[in-house]
C-alpha positions in Angstrom: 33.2 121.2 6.8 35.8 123.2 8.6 37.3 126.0 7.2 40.8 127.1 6.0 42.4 129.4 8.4 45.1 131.4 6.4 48.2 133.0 7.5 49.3 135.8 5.8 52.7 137.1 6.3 53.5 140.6 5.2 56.2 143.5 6.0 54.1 146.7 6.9 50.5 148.1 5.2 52.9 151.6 4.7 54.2 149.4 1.6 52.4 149.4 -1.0 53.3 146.4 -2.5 52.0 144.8 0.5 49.1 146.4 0.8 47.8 145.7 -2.8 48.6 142.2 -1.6 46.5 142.0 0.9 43.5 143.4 -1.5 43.9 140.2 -3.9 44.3 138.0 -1.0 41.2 139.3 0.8 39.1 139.3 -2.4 40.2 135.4 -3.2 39.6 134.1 0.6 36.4 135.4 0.9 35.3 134.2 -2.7 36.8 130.7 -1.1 35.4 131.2 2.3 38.8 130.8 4.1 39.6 132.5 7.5 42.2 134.9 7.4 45.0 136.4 9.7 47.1 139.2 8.5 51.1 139.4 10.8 52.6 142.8 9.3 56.0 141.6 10.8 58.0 143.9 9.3 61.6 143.3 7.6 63.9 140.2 8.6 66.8 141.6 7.1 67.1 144.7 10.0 66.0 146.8 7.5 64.2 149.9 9.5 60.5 151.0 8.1 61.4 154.4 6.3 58.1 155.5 7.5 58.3 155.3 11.4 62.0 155.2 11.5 62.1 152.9 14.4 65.1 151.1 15.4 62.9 148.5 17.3 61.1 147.3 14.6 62.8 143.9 14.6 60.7 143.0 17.6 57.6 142.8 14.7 59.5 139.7 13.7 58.1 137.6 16.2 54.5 138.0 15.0 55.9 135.2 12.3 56.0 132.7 15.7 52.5 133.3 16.3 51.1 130.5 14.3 50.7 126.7 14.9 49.4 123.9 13.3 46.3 124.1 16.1 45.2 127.7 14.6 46.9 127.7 11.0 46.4 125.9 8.1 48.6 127.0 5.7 50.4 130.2 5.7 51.4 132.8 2.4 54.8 134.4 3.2 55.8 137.4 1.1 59.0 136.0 1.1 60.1 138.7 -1.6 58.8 141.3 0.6 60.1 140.4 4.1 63.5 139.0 3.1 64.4 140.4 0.1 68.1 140.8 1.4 68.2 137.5 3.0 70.8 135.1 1.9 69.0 131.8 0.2 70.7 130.0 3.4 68.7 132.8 6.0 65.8 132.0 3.4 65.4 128.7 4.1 66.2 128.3 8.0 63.2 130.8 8.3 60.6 128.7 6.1 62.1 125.5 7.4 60.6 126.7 10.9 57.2 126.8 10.1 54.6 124.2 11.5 52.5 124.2 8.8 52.8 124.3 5.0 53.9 127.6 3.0 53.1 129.1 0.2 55.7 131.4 -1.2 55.0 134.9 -2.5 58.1 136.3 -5.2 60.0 134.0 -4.3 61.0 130.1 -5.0 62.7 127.7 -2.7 62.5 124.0 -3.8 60.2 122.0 -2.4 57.5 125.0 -1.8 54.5 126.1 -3.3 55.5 129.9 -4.6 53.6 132.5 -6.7 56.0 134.9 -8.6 55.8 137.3 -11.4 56.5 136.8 -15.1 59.8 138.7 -15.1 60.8 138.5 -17.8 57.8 139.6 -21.0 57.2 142.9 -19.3 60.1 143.8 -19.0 61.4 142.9 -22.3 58.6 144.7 -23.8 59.6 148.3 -21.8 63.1 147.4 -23.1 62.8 147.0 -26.5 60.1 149.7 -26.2 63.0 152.4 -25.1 65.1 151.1 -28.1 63.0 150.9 -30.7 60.5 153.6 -30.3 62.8 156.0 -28.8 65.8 155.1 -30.2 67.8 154.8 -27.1 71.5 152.7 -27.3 73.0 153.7 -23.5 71.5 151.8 -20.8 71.6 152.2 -17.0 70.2 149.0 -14.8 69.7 149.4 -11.2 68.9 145.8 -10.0 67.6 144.9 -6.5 69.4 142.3 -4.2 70.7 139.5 -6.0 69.4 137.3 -2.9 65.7 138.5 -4.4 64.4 135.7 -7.3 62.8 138.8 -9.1 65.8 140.9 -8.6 68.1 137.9 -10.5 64.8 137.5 -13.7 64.5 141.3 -13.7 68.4 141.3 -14.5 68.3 138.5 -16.5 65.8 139.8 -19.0 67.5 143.1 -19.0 70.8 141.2 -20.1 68.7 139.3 -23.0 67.3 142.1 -24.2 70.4 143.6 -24.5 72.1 140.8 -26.2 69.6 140.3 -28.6 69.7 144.1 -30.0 73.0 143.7 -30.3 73.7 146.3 -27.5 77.6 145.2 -25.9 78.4 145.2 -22.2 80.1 148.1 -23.1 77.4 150.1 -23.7 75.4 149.7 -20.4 76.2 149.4 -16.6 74.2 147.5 -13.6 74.5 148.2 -10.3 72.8 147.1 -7.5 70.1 148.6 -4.9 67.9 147.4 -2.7 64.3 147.8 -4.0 64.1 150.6 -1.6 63.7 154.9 -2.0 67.4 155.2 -0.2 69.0 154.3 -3.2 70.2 157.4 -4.2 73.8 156.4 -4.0 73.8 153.0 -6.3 72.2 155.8 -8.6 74.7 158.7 -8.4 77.4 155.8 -8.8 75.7 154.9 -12.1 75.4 158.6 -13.4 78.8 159.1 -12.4 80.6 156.4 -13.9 77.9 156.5 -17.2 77.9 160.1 -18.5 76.5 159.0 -21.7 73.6 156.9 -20.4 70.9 157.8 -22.0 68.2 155.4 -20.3 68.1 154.1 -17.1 65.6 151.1 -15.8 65.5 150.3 -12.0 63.7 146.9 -10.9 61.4 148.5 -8.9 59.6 151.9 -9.0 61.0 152.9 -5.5 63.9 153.0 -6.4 62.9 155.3 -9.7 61.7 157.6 -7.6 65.0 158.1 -5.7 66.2 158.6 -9.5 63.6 161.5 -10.2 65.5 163.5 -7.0 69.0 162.4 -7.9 68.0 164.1 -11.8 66.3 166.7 -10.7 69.4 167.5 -8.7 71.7 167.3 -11.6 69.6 169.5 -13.7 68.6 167.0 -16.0 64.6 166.6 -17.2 63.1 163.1 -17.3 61.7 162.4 -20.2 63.9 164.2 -22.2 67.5 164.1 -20.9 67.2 160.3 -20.0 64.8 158.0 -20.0 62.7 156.1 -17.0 61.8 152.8 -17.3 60.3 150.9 -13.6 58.7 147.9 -12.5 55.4 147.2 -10.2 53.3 150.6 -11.4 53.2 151.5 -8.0 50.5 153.7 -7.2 52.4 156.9 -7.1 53.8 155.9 -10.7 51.2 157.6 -12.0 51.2 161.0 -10.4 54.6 161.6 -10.0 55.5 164.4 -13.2 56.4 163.1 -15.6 54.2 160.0 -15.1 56.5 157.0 -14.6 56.5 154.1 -17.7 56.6 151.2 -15.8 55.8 147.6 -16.1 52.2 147.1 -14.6 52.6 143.7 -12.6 49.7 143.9 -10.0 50.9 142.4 -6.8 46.7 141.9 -5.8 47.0 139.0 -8.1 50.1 137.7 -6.6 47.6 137.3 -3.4 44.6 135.8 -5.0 46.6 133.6 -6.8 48.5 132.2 -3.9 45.2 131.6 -2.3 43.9 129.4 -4.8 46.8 127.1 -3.6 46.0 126.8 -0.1 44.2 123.1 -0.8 46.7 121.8 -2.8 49.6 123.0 -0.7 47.6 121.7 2.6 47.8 118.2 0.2 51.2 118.3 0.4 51.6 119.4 -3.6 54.1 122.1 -4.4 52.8 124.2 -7.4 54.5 126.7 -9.1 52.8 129.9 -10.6 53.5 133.1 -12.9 51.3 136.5 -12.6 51.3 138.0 -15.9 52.7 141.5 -16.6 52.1 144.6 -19.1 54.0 147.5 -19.6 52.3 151.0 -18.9 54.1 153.9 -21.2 54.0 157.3 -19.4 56.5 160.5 -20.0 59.3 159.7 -18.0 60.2 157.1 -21.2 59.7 160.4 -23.6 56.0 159.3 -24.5 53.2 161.6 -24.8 51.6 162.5 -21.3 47.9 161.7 -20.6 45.8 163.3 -18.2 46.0 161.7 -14.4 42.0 161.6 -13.3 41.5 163.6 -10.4 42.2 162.3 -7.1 40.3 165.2 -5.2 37.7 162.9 -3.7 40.2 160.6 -2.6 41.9 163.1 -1.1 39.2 164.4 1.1 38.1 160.8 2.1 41.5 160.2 3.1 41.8 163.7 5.2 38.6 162.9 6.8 40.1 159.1 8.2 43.6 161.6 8.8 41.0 163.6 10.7 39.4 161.3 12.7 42.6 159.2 13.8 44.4 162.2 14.6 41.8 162.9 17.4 41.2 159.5 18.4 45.0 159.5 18.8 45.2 162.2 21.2 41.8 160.6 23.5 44.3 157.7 23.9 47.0 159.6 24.9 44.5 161.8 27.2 43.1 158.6 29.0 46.8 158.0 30.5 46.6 161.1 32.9 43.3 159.5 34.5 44.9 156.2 35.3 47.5 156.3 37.3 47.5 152.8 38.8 47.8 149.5 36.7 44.6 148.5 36.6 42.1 146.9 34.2 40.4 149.6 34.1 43.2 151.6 31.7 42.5 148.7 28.9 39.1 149.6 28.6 39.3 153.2 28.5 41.8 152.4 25.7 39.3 150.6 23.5 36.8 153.2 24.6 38.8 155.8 22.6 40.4 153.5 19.9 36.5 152.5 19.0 35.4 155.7 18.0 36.6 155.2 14.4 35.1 153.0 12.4 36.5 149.5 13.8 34.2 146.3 13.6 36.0 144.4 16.4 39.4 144.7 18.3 40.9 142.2 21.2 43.5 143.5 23.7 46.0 141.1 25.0 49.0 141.4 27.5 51.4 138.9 28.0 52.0 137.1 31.3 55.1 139.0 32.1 56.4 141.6 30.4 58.6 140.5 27.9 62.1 141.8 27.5 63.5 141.3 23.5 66.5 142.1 22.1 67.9 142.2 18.5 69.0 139.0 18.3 67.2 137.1 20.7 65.6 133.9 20.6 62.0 134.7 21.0 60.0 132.3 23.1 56.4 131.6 22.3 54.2 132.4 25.7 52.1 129.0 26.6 49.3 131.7 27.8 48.4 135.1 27.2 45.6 137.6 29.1 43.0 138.5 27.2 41.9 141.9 29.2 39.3 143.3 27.1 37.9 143.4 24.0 35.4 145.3 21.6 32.3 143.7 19.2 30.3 146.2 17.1 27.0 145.4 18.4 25.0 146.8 15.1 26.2 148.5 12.0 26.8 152.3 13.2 26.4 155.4 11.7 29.1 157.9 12.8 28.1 161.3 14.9 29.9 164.2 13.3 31.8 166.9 15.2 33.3 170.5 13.4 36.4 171.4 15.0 36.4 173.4 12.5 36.9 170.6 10.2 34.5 167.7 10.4 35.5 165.0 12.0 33.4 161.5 12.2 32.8 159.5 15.7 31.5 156.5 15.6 29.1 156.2 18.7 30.8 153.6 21.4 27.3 153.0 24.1 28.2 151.9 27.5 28.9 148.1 28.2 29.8 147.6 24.9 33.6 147.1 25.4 33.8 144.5 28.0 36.4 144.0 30.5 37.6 140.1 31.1 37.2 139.4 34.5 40.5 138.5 36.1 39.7 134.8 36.3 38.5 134.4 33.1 41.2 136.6 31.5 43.8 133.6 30.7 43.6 132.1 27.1 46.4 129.3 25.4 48.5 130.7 22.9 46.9 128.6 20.1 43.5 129.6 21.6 43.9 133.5 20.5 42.3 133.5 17.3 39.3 131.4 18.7 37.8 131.5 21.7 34.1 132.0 23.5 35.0 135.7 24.0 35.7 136.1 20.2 33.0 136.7 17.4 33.8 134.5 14.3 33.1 136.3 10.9 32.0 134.6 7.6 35.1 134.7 6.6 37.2 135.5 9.7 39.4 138.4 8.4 41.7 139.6 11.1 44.7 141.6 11.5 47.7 141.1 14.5 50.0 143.7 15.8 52.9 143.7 18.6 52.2 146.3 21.2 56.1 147.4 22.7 58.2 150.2 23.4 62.2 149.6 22.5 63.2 146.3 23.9 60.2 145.4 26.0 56.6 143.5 24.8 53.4 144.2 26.3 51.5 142.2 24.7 49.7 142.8 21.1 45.9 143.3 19.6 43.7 141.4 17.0 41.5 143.3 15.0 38.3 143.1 13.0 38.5 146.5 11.0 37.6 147.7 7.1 40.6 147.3 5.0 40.9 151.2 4.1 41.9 151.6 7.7 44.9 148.9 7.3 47.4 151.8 7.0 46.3 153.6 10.3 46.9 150.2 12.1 49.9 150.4 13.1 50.4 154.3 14.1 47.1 153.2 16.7 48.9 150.0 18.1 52.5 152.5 18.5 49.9 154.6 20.8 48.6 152.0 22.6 51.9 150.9 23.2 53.2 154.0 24.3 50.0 154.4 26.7 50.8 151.0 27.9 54.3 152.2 28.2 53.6 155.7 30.2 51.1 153.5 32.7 53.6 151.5 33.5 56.0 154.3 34.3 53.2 156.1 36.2 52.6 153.0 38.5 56.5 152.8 39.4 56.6 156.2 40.1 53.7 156.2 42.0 55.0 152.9 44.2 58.3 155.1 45.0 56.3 158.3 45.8 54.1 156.0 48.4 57.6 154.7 49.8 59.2 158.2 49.7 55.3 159.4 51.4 56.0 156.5 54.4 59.4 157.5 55.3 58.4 161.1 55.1 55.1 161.0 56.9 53.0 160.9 54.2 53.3 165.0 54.6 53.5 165.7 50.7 51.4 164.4 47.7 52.6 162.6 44.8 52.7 165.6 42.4 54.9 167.5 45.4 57.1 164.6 45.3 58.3 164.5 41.5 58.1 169.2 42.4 60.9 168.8 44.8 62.9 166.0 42.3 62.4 168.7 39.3 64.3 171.0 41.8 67.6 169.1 42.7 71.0 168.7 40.7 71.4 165.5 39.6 75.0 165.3 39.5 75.7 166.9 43.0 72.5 165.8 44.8 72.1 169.9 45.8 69.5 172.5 44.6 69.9 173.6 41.3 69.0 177.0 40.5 65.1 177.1 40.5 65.4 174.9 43.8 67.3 176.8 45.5 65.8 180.5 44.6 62.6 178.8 45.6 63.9 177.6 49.2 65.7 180.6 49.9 62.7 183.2 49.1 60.5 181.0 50.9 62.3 180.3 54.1 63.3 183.8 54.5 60.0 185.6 54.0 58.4 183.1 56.3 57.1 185.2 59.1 58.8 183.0 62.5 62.0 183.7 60.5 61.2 187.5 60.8 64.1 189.2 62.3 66.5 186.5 62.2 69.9 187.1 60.6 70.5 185.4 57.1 73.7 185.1 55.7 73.8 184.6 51.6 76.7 182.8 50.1 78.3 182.5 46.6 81.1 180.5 46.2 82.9 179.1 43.3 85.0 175.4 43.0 88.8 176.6 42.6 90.5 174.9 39.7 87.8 173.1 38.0 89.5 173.2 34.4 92.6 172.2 35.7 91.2 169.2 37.5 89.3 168.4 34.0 92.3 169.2 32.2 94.4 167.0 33.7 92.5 164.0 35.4 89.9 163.9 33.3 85.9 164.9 33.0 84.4 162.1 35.6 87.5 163.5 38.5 85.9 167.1 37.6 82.2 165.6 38.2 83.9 164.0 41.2 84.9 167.2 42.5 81.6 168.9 41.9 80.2 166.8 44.2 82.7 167.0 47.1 82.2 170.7 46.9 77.9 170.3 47.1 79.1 167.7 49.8 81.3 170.2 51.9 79.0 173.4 51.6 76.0 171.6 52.3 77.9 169.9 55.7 79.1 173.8 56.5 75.8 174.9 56.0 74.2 172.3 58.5 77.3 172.4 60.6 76.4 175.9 62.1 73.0 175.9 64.1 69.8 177.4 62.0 68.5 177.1 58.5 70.1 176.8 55.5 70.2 174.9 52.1 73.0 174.3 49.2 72.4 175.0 45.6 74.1 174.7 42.4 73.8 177.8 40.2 76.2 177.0 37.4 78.9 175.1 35.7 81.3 175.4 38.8 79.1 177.8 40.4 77.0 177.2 44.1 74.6 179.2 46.7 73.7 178.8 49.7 71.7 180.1 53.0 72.2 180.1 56.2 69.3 181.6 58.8 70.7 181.6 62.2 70.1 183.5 65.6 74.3 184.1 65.8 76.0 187.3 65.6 78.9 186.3 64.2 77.4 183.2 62.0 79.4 184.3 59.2 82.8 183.4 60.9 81.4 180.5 62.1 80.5 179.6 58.5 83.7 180.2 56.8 85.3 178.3 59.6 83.2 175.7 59.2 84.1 175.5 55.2 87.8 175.8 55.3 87.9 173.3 58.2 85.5 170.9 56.6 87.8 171.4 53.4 91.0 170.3 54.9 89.3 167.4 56.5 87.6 166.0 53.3 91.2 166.5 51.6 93.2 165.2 54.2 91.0 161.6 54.3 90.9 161.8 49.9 93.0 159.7 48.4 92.7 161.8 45.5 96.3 163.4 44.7 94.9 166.7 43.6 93.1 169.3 46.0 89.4 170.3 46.3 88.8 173.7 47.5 86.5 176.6 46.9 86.2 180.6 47.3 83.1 181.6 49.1 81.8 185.5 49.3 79.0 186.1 51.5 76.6 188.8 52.5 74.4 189.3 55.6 71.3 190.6 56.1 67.8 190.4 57.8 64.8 188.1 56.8 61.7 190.0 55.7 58.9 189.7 53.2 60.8 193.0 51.2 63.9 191.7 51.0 65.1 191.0 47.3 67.3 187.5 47.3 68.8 188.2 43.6 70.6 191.8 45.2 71.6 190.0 48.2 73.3 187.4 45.9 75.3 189.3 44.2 76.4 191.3 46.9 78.0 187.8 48.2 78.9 187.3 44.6 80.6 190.6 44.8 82.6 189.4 48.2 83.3 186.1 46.3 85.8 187.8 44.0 87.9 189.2 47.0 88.7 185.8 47.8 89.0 184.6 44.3 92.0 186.5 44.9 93.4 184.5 47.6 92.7 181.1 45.7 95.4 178.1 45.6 96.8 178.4 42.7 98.3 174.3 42.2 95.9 171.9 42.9 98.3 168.9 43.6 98.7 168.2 47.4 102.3 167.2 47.0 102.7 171.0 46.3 
């Protein structure tokens, strides 16, 4: 009989609703023997992942277009999770584009099979709890978004509860969040416009922990100034001091029982079922405190996988500096290092083309992808363990055991990429996807095969591999305009001499900067066939810069910047020898000239002031460009110090500083 492949749509393992999810709906499809594939997609609703903070998150999104009715069976959205600010409209245009039949997870569109929380007993029960026990009479209600069906029950049990014990609208106020920690401003709002309040419940425990800082803040104790009532007992709910009272609903069992719809659903049934819920009482409602068990094991388990991917981490990164050139060869020496942790099986695909995707974009499904290599745990291993100082645990990667997909080989359908002959098959199949990009643009994305307890690491791993991808990429162009710059040049200088000499030049004026130019000058005029010669140093300074900015604007002052790099740097090369143009400072430029003429200094200044007027006189700009120039002569050798000789001409420079136009405008 074939087996149940399973789609399970979730926002990011960093949540922790979703990631108890995923334990109840791995527990139930391997008690069922379904296949399973986990898409962390991220938010629909633009909402940016607090924990990596990255704008470019959306592109996640189209991990929910990687199924079909050829690879999936049925798919479990955490429509709740994903959308919970999505409009019922946005709600439905999304579920109405799936392929194959959906089973809904906190939330409940007509027509689908969903799985949703009993609202409403637990939180009566914390309610009337807070009233009765601790006599409390002035409520505070932060809801989530009313587009979110547990946001609207969570509210509407509230509003019950409150009705029947007789408490008025008067004496309570709702506002609304967004089941998320940033809601610190809904809750100053509600402490602001409720002085009296002297409980406040928020629909989820996120958001009561953005109310422990905005108390703590205000001076006021929880527990004993106000009350704290959540919802979800998160696990953080019972650490945080005063332990949080919450109501215990366990989204694990939202999972497993969404699994044990999958046949049903694929029948074309749409069921409907509740998850039970309980109320845990901690001291944030004023109840006695119990004793939290200690967590110090966990701890140390969890710094020792912190350990491990921290270093496995940096070998990715380090494998970028050894290839250069987009080749296979970087895919493999990616798995190599990505291996080294404790990962059962990982697959590495590109797309065809990269794939430019921007916020807003229709996202097209690829017809074919390239699978380019891919890793099978050939035997259970037993990790190798290093002390640097700390221990850290490698998990022994022999060679030959990532493979490399031979180029003609390396093609696999879209609908093929869960199953394959290069692709082991568990019993069941448990998988995991992820996108592998860098701001607008898709490289491609990986599957893997890996414990559970690593599902948080996931995704910092793939934003390495990405970024790895990323840097290649930028390597290989920078290496095909080095060979081109090598060609036209001779192929006299190296690729690292190449981006040397573009670390050296001004980018606005196309001259020397500072380091450039010191460089070039020390170095031509110590070189011994230059012994002897006569070298003429110049300082020279744009006239009338902040008037120019002043009154034509920024980009006419950048403008001029340039003309003046333009006309030293034509002096310069107008008067026979050696010389180079730099730009020092703001306004500021150097230059050398190394020539066998006597009187090369005249000849210089000449050459500027002439060069000047010309570039003036054929501008059609209707202010004028000019510049002061002080110089300084003297003889090359290996003794001579540049930085005295500068300022010498620096010195000179202010002499004709003097003698500057004073109106820039050519009419004048």
């Amino acid at each position: 009989m074939k087996k149940i492949n399973v789609a399970l749509f979730i926002s990011e393992f960093e949540d922790t609703f979703s990631d108890a999810l995923c334990s109840g709906v791995i527990k139930a499809v391997k008690e069922y023997g379904y296949n399973l594939y986990i898409f962390p997609g991220k938010f629909l609703d633009s909402r940016v992942s607090l924990v990596f903070n990255d704008e470019y998150s959306y592109q996640n999104n189209c991990l929910y277009q990687f199924i079909s009715e050829k690879n999936i069976d049925v798919a479990i959205v955490c429509l709740g999770n994903i959308g919970s600010q999505l409009s019922v409209k946005a709600k439905k245009e999304f579920v109405s584009h799936m392929t194959v039949p959906v089973i809904l997870i906190s939330d409940i569109i007509e027509g689908y099979s969903c799985v949703t929380y009993d609202n409403d007993t637990g939180m009566a029960k914390g309610i009337e709890h807070l009233i009765r026990v601790h006599q409390k009479r002035h409520f505070g209600y932060v809801s989530g978004p009313k587009s979110n069906i547990d946001a609207v029950e969570r509210q509407q049990a509230f509003e019950q509860v409150m009705w029947d014990n007789g408490i008025s609208p008067a004496e309570y106020r709702i506002v609304e969040g967004d089941f998320s920690y940033t809601s610190s401003g809904v809750i100053e709002q509600l402490l602001d416009s409720y002085p009296n309040m002297d409980a406040m419940i928020c629909a989820n425990d996120m958001m009561c922990y953005s109310a422990y800082q905005v108390l703590e803040t205000r001076g006021m104790q929880v527990g004993k100034d106000i009350a704290l009532l959540g919802f979800d007992d998160s696990p953080y709910s019972g650490l945080i001091k005063p332990g949080l009272s919450t109501v215990k609903a366990d989204p694990a069992l939202l999972g497993y029982e969404a699994v044990k719809l999958c046949e049903s659903t694929i029948r074309g049934e749409a069921e409907q079922l509740e998850v039970e819920t309980s109320v845990v009482f901690r001291g944030s409602c004023g109840c006695e405190e119990r004793e939290v068990m200690d967590k110090k094991a966990d701890i140390l388990n969890v710094q020792a996988k912190m350990d491990s991917l921290n270093h496995t981490l940096v070998a990715i990164s380090r494998n970028i500096l050894n290839y250069e050139e987009e080749n296979e060869e970087i895919y493999s020496a990616i798995l190599n290092s990505l291996c080294k942790i404790d990962v059962q099986g990982v697959y590495l695909y590109t797309f065809l083309e990269e794939q430019e995707y921007k916020k807003g974009d229709v996202w097209k499904r690829p017809e074919c992808v390239r699978l380019r290599t891919y890793y099978q745990e050939p035997y259970a291993r037993v990790p190798d363990i290093e002390y640097q100082p700390m221990p850290v645990y490698y998990y022994p990667v022999e060679p030959g055991d990532v493979k490399e997909v031979q180029t003609l080989d390396q093609r696999i359908p879209f609908d093929d990429i869960f199953r394959n002959h290069f692709m082991r098959i568990g019993d069941p199949d448990i998988k995991v996807v992820t996108l592998l990009y860098a701001g607008e643009t898709q490289y491609g994305f990986m599957i893997w095969n890996i414990k559970q307890e690593y599902y948080a690491y996931i995704s910092q791993l793939s934003y390495q591999v990405s970024n790895v991808l990323k840097m290649n990429r930028l390597l290989h162009k920078k290496n095909r305009m080095a060979t081109a710059l090598e060609e036209s040049l001779q192929q006299v200088r190296e690729k690292n001499m190449i981006l040397e000499e573009i670390s050296k030049v001004d980018e606005l004026t196309q001259v020397y900067n500072r380091r450039g130019f010191l460089n070039s000058m020390k170095r031509n005029v110590i070189l011994k066939e230059n012994h002897g010669k006569h070298v003429i140093a110049v300082y020279a300074d744009m006239n009338n810069l902040k008037l120019v900015n002043d009154q034509f604007g920024h980009e006419e002052g950048d403008y001029a910047l340039r003309l003046i790099g333009q006309i030293l740097r034509d002096a310069v090369h107008s008067v026979p020898g050696t010389g180079e143009v730099g730009r020092v400072g703001g306004d500021e430029f150097c230059a050398f000239l190394i020539t066998d003429r006597e009187d090369g200094e005249r000849a210089l200044r000449n050459s500027i002031d002439e060069i000047t007027e010309q570039v003036n006189q054929e501008s059609d700009k209707p202010y004028y460009v000019s510049m002061s120039a002080g110089m300084k002569s003297f003889i090359c050798s290996e003794d001579v110090n540049i930085s005295n000789e500068l300022e010498q001409a620096d010195i000179d420079l202010y002499v004709y500083k003097k003698k500057k136009r004073k109106n820039i405008m050519k009419n004048n």
